[in-house]
C-alpha positions in Angstrom: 8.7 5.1 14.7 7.4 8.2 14.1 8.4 11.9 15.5 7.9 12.4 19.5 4.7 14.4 19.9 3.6 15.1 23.5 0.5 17.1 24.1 -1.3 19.1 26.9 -5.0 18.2 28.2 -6.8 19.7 30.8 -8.6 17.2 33.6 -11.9 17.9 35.1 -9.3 18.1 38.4 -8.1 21.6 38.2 -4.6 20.6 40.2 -3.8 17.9 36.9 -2.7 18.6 33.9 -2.3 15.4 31.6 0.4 15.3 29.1 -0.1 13.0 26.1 2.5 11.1 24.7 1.9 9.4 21.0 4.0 6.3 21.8 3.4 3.7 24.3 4.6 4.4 27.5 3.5 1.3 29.7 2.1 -2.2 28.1 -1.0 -1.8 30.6 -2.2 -0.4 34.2 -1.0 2.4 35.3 1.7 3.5 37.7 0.9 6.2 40.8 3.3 8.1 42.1 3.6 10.1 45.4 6.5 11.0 46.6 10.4 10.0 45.4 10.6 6.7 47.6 7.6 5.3 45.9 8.9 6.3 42.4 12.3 4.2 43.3 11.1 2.3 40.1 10.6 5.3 37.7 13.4 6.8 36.7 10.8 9.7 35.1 8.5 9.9 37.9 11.5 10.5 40.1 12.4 13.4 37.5 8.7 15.1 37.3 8.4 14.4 41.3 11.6 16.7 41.7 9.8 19.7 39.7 9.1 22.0 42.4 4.9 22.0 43.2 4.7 18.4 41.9 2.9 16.2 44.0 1.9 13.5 42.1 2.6 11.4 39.0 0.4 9.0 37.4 1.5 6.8 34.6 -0.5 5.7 31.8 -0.2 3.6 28.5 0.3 6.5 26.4 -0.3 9.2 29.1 1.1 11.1 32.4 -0.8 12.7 34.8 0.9 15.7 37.2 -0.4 16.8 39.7 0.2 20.1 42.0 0.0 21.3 45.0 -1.4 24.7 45.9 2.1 26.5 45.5 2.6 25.4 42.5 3.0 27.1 39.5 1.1 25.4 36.1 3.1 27.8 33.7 6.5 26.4 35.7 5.0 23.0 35.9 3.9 22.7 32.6 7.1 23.9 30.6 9.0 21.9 32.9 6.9 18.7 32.8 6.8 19.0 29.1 10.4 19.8 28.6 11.5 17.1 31.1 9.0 14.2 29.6 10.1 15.0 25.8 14.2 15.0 26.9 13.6 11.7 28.6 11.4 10.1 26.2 14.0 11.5 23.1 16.8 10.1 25.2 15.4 6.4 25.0 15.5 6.2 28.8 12.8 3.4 30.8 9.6 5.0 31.9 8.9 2.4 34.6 11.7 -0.1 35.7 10.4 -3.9 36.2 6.5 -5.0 37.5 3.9 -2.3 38.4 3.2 -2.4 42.0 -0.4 -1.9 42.6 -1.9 -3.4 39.0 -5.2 -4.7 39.2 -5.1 -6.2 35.5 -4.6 -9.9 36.6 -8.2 -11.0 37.7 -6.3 -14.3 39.2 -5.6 -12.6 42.2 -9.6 -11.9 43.1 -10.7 -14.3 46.0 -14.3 -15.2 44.6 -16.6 -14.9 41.9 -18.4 -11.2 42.9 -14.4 -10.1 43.2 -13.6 -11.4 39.6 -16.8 -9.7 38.1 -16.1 -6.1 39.9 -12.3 -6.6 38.4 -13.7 -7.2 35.1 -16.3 -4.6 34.7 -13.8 -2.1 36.5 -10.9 -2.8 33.8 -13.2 -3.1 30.8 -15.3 -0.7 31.1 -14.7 2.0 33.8 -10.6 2.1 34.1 -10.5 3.4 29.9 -13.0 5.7 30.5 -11.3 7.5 33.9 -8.1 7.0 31.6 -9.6 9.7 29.2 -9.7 12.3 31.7 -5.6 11.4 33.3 -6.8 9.5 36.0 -7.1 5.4 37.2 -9.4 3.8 40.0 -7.7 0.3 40.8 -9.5 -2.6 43.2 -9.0 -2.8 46.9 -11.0 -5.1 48.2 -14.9 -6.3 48.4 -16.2 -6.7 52.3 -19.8 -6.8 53.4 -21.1 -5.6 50.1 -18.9 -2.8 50.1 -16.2 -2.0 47.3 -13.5 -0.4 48.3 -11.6 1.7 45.5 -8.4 3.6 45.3 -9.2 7.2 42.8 -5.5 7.9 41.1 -4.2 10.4 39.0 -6.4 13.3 38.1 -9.5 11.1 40.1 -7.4 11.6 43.3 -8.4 14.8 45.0 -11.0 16.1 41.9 -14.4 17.7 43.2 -16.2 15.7 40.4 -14.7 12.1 41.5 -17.4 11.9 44.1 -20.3 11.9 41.6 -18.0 9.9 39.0 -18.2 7.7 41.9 -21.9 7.0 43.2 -23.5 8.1 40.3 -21.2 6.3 37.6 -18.7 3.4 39.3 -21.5 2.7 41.8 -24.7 2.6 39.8 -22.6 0.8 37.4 -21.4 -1.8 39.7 -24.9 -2.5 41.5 -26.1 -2.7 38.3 -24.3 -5.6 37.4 -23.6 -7.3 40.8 -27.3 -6.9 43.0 -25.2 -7.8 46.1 -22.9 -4.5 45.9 -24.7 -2.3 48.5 -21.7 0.6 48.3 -18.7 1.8 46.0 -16.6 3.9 48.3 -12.9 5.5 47.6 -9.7 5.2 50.3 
């Protein structure tokens, strides 16, 4: 295996920083965290969560995604995210614990057939490319010709994830599936 390397990338979200790690850090998905009790499973997360200012953590396949709050500090943060990630990561210690609560990567669990198609063109062709920029949008549900999305990550709270979301996701969607009448984020 070759030497650790994790690097620093800047989100359009300017409260997330990404941090990219050469080595795989989940098989697939991603895991959100926000707050200690939902990070039970993530003995990193947990760590990162701790870092005073740290709001949020998302996990990615070779990625993770911090996020602050208003107090926080990004030269703090970002030592302390970087040093904390590499120590664990050197140490050989589990990223994520068991299943990913949340993943929307088995297309088995969609009800119907307009479910199954907004699963697939959500994690073929729009989840990699939100993935670029730190963050993940995962499936809620399909209701009345409404999608309902969850933004994650750098996505979650980023002035431009409106925009990324009626002009990209949405166009993208209706494109595809006439019956979508709405993409909206919860």
């Amino acid at each position: 295996m070759s030497e650790l390397d994790v690097s620093l990338e800047f989100t359009p979200n300017p409260n997330t920083l990404k941090y990219v790690v050469n080595q795989p850090l989940l098989e697939k998905g991603a895991a959100n965290y926000t707050s200690l009790e939902s990070a039970s499973n993530s003995p990193l997360a947990q760590k990162l969560l701790s870092v005073e200012g740290i709001v949020g953590v998302m996990i990615g396949r070779n990625f993770i995604t911090v996020s602050k709050n208003d107090a926080g500090d990004w030269e703090k943060i970002y030592q302390t995210g970087l040093q904390t990630i590499t120590n664990h990561l050197k140490d050989g210690l589990k990223v994520v614990e068991g299943e990913i609560s949340g993943s929307t990567d088995k297309h088995e669990s969609a009800t119907g057939e307009i479910e199954t198609k907004i699963k697939k063109i959500l994690d073929d062709e729009i989840r990699p490319a939100v993935a670029m920029d730190g963050g993940d949008i995962t499936f809620d549900k399909y209701q009345d010709g409404v999608v309902y999305l969850f933004l994650q990550g750098s996505c979650s709270g980023c002035p431009s994830s409106t925009m990324t979301l009626k002009m990209g996701i949405e166009t993208r969607l209706k494109e595809a599936i006439p019956e979508i009448k709405e993409v909206v984020a919860i």
